[in-house]
C-alpha positions as CSV (number, residue, x, y, z in Angstrom):
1,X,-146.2,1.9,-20.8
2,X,-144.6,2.7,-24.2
3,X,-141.0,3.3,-24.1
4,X,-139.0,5.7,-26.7
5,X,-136.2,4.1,-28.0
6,X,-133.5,5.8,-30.6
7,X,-132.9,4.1,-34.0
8,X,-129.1,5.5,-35.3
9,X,-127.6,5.0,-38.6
10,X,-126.4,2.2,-38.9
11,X,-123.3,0.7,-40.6
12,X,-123.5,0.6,-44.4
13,X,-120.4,-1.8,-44.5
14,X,-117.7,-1.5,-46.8
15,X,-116.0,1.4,-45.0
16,X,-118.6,4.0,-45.8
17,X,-119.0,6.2,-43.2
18,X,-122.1,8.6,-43.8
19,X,-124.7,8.9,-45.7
20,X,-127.6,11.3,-46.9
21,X,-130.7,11.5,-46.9
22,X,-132.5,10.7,-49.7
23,X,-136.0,10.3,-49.1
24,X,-138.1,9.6,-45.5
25,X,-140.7,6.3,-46.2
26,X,-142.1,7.0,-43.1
27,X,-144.0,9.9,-41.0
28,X,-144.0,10.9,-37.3
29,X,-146.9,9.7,-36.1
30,X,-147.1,6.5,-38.8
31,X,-147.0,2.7,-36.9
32,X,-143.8,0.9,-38.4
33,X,-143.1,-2.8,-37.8
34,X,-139.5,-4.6,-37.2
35,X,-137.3,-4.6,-40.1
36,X,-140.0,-2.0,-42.0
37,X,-137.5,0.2,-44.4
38,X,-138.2,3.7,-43.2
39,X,-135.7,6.1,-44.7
40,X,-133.8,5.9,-48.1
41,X,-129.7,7.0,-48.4
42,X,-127.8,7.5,-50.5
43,X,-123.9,6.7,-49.8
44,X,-120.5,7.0,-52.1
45,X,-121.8,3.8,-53.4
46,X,-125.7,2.9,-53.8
47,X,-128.7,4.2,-52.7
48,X,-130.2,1.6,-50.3
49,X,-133.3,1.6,-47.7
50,X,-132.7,1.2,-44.3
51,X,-135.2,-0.9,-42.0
52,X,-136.1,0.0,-38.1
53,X,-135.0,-2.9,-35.8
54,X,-138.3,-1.7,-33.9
55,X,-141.7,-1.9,-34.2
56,X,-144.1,0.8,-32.5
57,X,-145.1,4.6,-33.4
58,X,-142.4,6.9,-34.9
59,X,-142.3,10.0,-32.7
60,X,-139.6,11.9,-33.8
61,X,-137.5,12.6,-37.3
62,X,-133.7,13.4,-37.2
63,X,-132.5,15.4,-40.2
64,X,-134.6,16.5,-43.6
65,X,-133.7,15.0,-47.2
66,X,-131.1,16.2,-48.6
67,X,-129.4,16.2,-45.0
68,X,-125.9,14.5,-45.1
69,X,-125.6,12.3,-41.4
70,X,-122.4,9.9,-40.0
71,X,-122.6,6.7,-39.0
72,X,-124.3,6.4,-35.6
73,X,-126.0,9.8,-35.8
74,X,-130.1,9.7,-34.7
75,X,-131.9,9.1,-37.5
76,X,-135.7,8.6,-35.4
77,X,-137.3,7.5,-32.2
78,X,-139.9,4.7,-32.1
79,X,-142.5,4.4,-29.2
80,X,-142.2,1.1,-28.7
81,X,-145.3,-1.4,-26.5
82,X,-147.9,1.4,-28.0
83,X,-149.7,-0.7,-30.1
84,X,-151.0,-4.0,-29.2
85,X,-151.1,-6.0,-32.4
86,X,-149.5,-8.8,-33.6
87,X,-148.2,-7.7,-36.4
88,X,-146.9,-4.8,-35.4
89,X,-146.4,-5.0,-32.0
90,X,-143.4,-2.9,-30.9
91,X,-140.3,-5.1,-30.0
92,X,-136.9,-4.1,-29.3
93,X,-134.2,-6.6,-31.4
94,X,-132.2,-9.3,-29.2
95,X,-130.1,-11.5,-30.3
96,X,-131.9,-14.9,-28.9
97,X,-135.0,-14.4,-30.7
98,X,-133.4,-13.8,-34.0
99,X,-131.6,-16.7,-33.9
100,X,-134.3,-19.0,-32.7
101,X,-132.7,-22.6,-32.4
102,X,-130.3,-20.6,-30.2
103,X,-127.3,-21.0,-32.6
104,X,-125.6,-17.6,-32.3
105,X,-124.9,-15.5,-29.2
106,X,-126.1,-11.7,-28.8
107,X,-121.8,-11.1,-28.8
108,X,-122.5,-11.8,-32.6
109,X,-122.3,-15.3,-33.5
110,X,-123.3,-16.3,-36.7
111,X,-127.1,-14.6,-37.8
112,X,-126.2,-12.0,-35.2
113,X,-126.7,-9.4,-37.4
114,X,-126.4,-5.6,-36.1
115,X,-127.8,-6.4,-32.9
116,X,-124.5,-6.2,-30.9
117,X,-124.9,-2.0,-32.0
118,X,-128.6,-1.3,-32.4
119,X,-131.0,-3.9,-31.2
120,X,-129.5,-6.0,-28.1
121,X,-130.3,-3.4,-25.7
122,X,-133.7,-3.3,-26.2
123,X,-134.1,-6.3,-24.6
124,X,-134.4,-5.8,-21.2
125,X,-136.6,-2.5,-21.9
126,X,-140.0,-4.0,-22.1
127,X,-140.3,-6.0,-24.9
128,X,-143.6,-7.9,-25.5
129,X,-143.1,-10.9,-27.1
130,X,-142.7,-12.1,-30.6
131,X,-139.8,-12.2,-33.0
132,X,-137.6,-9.1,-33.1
133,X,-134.8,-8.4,-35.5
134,X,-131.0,-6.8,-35.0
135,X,-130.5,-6.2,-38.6
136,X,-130.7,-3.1,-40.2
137,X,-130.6,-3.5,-44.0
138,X,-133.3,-4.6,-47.0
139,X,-133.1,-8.3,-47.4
140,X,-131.4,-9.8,-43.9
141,X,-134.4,-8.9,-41.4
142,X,-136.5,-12.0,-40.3
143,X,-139.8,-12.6,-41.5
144,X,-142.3,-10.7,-39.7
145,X,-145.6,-12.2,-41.6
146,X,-147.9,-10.4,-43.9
147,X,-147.4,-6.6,-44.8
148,X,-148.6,-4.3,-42.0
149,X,-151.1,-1.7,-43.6
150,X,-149.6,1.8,-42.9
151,X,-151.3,3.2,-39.9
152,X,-150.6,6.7,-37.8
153,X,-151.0,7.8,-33.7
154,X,-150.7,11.0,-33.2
155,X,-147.3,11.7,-31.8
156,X,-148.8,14.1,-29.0
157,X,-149.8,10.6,-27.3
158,X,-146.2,10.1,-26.4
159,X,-145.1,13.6,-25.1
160,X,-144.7,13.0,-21.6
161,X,-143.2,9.4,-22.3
162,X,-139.1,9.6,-21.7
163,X,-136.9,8.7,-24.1
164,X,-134.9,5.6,-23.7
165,X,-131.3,6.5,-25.7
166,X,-129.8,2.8,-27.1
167,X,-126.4,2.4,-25.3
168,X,-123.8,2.3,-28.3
169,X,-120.5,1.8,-28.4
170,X,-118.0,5.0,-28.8
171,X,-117.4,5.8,-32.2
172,X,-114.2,7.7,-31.6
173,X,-112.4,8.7,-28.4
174,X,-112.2,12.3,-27.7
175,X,-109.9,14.2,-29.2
176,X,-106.9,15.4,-27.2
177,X,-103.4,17.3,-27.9
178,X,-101.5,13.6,-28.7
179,X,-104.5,11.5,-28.9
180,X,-106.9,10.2,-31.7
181,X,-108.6,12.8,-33.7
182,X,-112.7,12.7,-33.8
183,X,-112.8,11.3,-37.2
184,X,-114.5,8.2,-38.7
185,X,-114.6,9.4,-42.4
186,X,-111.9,8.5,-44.2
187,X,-113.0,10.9,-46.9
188,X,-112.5,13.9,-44.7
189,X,-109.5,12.5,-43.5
190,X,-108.2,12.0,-46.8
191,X,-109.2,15.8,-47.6
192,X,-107.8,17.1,-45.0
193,X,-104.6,15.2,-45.6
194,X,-105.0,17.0,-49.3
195,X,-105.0,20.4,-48.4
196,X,-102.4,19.6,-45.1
197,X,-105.0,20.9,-42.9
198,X,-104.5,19.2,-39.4
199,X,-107.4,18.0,-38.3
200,X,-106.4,18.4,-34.4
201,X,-107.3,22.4,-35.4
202,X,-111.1,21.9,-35.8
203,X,-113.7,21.4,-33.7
204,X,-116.3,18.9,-34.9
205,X,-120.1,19.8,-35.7
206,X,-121.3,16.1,-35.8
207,X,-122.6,14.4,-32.9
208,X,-120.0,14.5,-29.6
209,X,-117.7,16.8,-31.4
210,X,-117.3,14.3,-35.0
211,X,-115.7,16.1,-37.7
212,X,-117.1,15.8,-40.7
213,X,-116.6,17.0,-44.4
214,X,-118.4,20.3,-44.3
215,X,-116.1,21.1,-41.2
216,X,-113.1,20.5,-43.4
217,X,-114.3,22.3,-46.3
218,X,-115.4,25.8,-43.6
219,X,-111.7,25.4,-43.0
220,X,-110.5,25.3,-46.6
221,X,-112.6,28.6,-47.5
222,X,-110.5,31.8,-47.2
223,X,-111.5,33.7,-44.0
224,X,-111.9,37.3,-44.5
225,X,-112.9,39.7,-41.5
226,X,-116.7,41.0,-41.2
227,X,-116.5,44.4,-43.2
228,X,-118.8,47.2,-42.1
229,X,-121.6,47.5,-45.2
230,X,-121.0,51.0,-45.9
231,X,-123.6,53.6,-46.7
232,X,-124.7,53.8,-49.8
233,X,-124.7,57.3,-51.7
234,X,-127.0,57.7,-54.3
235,X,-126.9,60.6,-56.4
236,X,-129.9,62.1,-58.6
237,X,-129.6,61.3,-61.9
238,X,-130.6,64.9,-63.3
239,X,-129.4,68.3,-65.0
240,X,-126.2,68.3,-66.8
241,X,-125.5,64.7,-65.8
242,X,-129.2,63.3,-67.0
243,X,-129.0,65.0,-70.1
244,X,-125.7,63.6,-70.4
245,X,-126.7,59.9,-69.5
246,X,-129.7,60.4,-71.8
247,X,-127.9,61.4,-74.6
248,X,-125.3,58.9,-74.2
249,X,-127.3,55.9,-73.8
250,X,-129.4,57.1,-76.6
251,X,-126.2,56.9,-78.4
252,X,-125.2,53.2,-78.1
253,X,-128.8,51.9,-78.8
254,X,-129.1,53.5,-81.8
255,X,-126.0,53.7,-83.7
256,X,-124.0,50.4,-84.5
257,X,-120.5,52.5,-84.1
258,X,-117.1,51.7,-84.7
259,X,-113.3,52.9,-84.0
260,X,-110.4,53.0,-86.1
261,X,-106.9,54.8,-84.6
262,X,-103.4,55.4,-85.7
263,X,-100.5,57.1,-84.1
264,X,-98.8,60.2,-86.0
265,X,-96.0,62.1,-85.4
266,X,-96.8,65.7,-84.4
267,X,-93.8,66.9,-83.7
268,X,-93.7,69.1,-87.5
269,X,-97.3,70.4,-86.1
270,X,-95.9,71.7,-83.0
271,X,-92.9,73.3,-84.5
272,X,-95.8,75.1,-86.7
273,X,-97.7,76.1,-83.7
274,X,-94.5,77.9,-82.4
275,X,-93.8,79.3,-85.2
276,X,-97.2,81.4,-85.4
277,X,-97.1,82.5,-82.1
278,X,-93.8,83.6,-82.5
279,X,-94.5,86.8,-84.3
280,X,-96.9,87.8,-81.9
281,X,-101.1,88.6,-81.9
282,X,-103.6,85.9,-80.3
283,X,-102.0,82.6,-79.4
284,X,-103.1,79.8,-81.6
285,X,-104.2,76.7,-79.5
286,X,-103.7,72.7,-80.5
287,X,-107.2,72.2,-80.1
288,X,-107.9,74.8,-82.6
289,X,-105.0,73.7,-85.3
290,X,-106.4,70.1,-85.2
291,X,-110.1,71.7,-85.6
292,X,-108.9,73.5,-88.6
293,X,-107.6,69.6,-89.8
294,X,-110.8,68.5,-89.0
295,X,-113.4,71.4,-91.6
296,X,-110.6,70.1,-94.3
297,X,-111.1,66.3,-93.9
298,X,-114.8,67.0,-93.9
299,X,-114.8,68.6,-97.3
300,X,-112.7,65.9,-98.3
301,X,-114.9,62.9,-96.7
302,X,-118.6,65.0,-96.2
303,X,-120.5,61.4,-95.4
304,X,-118.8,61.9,-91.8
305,X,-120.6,65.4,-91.7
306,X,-124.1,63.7,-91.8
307,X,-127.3,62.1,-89.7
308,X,-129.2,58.9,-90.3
309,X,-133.3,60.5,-90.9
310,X,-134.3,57.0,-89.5
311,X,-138.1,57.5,-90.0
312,X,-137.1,59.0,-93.4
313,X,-134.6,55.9,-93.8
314,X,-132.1,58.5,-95.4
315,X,-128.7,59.7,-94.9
316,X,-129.0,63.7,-94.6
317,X,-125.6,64.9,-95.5
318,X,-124.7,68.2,-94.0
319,X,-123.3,72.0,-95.5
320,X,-121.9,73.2,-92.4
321,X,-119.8,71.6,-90.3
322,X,-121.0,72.8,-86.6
323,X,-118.1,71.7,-84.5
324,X,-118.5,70.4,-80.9
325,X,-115.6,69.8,-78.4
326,X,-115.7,68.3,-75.7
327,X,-115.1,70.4,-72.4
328,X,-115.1,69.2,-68.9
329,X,-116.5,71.2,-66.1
330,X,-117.4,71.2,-62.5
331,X,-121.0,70.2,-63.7
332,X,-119.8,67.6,-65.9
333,X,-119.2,66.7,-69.3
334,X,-120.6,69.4,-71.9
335,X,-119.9,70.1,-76.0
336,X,-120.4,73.3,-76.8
337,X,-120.5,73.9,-80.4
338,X,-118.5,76.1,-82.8
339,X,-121.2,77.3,-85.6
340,X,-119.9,77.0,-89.2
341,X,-116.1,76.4,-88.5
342,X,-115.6,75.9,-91.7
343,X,-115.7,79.3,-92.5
344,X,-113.0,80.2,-89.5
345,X,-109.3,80.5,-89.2
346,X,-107.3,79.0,-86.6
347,X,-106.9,82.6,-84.8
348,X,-110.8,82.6,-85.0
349,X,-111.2,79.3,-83.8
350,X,-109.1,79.6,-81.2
351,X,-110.7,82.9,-79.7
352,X,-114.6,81.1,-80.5
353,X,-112.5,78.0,-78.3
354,X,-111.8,80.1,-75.6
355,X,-115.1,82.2,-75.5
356,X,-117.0,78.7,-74.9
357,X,-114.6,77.3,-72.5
358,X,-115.3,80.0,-70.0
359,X,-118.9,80.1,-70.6
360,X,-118.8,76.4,-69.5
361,X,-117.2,77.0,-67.0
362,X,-119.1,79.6,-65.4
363,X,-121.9,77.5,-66.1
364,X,-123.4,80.5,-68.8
365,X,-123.8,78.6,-71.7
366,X,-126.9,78.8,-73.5
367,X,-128.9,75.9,-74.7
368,X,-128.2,77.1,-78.3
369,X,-124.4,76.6,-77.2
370,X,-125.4,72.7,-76.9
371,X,-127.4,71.7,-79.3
372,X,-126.8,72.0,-83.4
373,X,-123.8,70.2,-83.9
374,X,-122.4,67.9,-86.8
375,X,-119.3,66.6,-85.7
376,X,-117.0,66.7,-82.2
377,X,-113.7,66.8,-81.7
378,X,-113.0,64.8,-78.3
379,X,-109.1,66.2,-77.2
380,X,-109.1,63.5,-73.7
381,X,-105.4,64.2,-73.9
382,X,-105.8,66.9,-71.7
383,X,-106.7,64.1,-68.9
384,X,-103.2,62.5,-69.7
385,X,-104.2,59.7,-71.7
386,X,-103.4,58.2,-74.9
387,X,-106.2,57.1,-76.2
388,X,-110.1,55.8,-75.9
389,X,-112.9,54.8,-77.4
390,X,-115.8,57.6,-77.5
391,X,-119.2,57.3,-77.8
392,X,-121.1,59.2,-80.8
393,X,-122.7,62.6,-79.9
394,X,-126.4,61.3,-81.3
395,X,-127.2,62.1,-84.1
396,X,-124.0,63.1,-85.3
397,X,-122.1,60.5,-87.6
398,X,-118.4,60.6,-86.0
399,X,-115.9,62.1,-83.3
400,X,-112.5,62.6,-83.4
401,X,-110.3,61.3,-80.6
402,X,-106.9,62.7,-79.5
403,X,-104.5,61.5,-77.5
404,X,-101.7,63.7,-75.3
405,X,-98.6,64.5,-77.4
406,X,-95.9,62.9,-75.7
407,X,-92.2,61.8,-76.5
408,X,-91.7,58.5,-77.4
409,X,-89.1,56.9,-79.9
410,X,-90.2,57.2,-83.5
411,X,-88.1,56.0,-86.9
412,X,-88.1,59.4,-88.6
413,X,-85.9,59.4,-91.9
414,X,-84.7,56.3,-91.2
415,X,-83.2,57.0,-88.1
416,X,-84.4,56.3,-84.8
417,X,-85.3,59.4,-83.1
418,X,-87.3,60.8,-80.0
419,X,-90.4,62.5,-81.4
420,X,-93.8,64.3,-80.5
421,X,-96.4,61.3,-80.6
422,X,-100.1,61.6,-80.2
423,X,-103.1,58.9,-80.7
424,X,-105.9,59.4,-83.1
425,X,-108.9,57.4,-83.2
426,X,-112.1,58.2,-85.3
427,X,-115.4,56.6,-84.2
428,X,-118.2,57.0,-86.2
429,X,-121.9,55.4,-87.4
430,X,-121.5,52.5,-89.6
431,X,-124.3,53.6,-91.1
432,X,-123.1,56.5,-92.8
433,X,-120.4,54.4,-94.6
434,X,-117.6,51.8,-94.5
435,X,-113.8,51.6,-93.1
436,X,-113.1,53.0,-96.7
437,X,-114.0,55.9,-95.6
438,X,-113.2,55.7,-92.3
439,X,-109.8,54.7,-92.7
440,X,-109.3,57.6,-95.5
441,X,-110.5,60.4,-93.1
442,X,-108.6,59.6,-90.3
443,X,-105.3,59.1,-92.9
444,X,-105.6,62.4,-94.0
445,X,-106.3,64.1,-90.5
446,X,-102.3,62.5,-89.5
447,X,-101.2,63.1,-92.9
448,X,-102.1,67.0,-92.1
449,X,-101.0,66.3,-88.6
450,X,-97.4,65.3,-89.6
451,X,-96.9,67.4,-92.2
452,X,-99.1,70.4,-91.8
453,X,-97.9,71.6,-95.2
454,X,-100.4,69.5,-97.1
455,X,-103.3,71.3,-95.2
456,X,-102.6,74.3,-97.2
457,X,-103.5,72.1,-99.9
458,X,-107.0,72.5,-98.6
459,X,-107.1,76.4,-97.6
């Protein structure tokens, strides 16, 4: 009657303690004689092939490639007495027949080999005869004749056939409160010893509780508690927001944009702004002074007031200057647009301001309140910021960024002194012309803003 007897991974020798699994040179099922390399590892130091010290039918596998395994851990099981051949006939390793003139002991005398730890147990388990082998490594096994051709039983034959486990001596004691720790690796020692992680802590995944190195390294990662996934809201992309995405998005693949930005004293412009709504009659807003900066800095620098015809492959400068501004609302982001504000004062641009506002509000605004415009004036001040980076209304050319007005310290005269600060920042189509320009429109736009006298200049 075949018995099934457990082949372990052996010692590598010098001090390497595990190995991995490289590549398997033999199947379940496949007829293996003594000393017959049947798995390649790779250690910290060379790949090698290790040989079975049995000869019989592989039943069972321990472990797939790429698998890293300790010293001592299964690596297969080998029906051994199954095949009746003299070549590959199984038979357990002892001692006495590897030595054959009887110099050596099975204790391991001289030419002893491995046995003492994988082979000298099988002797008394119903060997058959014939030389047997304790070692476990390419080039020390005995010589078993020719080379067996590669043959394969199915493993079903052995089902019902018990397995025979190899006695083996321990490879640690257990671990205990002031006792040694389940550790053979001096690797994961040394690891844990890196990281001052005491190893009494952990509770081995290798065979009878061994610690290994992925056990140190499930220590090392941070532990975080199991968060409840939460629910996903998804929201329609649609209405006021998908036109907004559309647009938007349309924007940046289109038009290679850039930003240029300067600070600028405004305190002068609010003193102005007090001024006319000191003597009474409609109050004139911010937004609708720096709009009024805007229609002059246009007719200074018109390339800003323009569209790329891309088809056309033309630059389509623009009369009017159809100013949008930016207004958020319970729907979202929209840009109304003040038609030919140009042509308007700030009174009248602060009432048209005002007028769109609550349309936008109330949600009333027409799609010919949206659509037409040549350039937007963005005022994300409002939202307590000092500045930003805006994305292009396509197919306008540029937008005009502004900051809140806040008091900071300022050198004014000469003299440090707190003043009324706000952030400009122009972003516009590259397209449409250089930072020349750029840089010229957004000067004049602070020049006006810090001395709103030289905007009468342009009235």
């Amino acid at each position: 009657m075949a018995q099934v007897l457990e082949f372990k991974l052996p010692d590598l020798g010098e001090g390497l303690t595990e190995a991995e699994i490289v590549r398997w040179l033999v199947a379940v099922g496949d007829v293996v004689a003594v000393d017959q390399p049947v798995v390649e590892v790779e250690t910290a130091k060379a790949t090698v092939e290790v040989p079975c010290p049995y000869g019989g039918v592989v039943t069972a596998r321990f472990g797939e490639e790429g698998t890293e395994l300790p010293v001592g851990a299964p690596l297969l099981t080998v029906a051994v007495g199954a095949v009746s051949n003299s070549h590959d006939e199984a038979q357990p390793a002892s001692a006495a027949a590897m030595q054959g003139s009887g110099t050596g002991s099975a204790a391991g005398g001289p030419g002893s080999g491995n046995a003492s730890g994988n082979g000298s147990g099988a002797s008394g388990n119903g060997s058959v005869g014939g030389s047997g082998s304790g070692n476990v490594l390419v080039g020390y096994g005995t010589d078993t004749g020719p080379t067996v051709r590669r043959r394969r039983i199915r493993p079903e034959a052995f089902q019902d056939t018990p397995p025979v486990v190899q006695a083996a001596p321990e490879q640690f004691e257990p671990s205990m409160p002031s006792g040694p720790v389940p550790v053979i690796s001096p690797l994961v020692r040394r690891l844990a010893r890196e990281h001052g992680l005491d190893l009494r802590e952990l509770t081995g995944s290798g065979p009878d509780g061994l610690i290994l190195r992925s056990d140190v390294e499930a220590a090392l990662r941070p532990v975080h508690e199991p968060v409840a996934e939460p629910t996903a809201e998804r929201v329609p992309l649609r209405g006021v927001r998908g036109a907004v995405a559309d647009k938007l998005s349309r924007s940046r693949r289109e038009i290679p944009d850039a930003t240029c930005w300067v600070d600028a004293d405004a305190t002068e412009l609010m003193a102005a702004r007090a001024a006319m709504n000191a003597v009474g009659g409609p109050k004139i807003s911010v937004i609708a002074l720096l709009a009024r900066i805007c229609t002059a800095a246009l007719a200074r620098f018109p390339e800003l007031n323009s569209r790329v015809d891309v088809d056309a492959r033309e630059i389509v400068r623009l009369p009017e200057v159809h100013l949008g501004f930016a207004a958020q609302t319970e729907r979202g982001l929209v840009v109304p647009v003040v038609r030919d504000a140009q042509d308007r004062s700030a009174e009248s641009l602060s009432a048209e301001f005002a007028r769109l506002t609550e349309k936008a509000r109330a949600g009333a605004l027409a799609p010919g309140d949206l659509t037409g415009g040549t350039f937007t004036l963005n005022n994300y001040g409002v939202f307590g910021v000092d500045g930003s980076t805006p994305i292009i209304n396509h197919p306008e050319a540029a937008m005009l960024g502004v900051g809140r007005i806040v008091a900071k310290p300022w050198v004014h005269d000469g003299q440090l002194a707190v003043r009324q600060v706000v952030q400009l920042s122009l972003t516009f189509d590259h397209r449409v012309c250089d930072g020349g320009t750029a840089g010229g429109f957004l000067r004049h736009v602070a020049d006006c803003v810090e001395h709103p006298a030289v905007l009468l200049r342009s009235l």
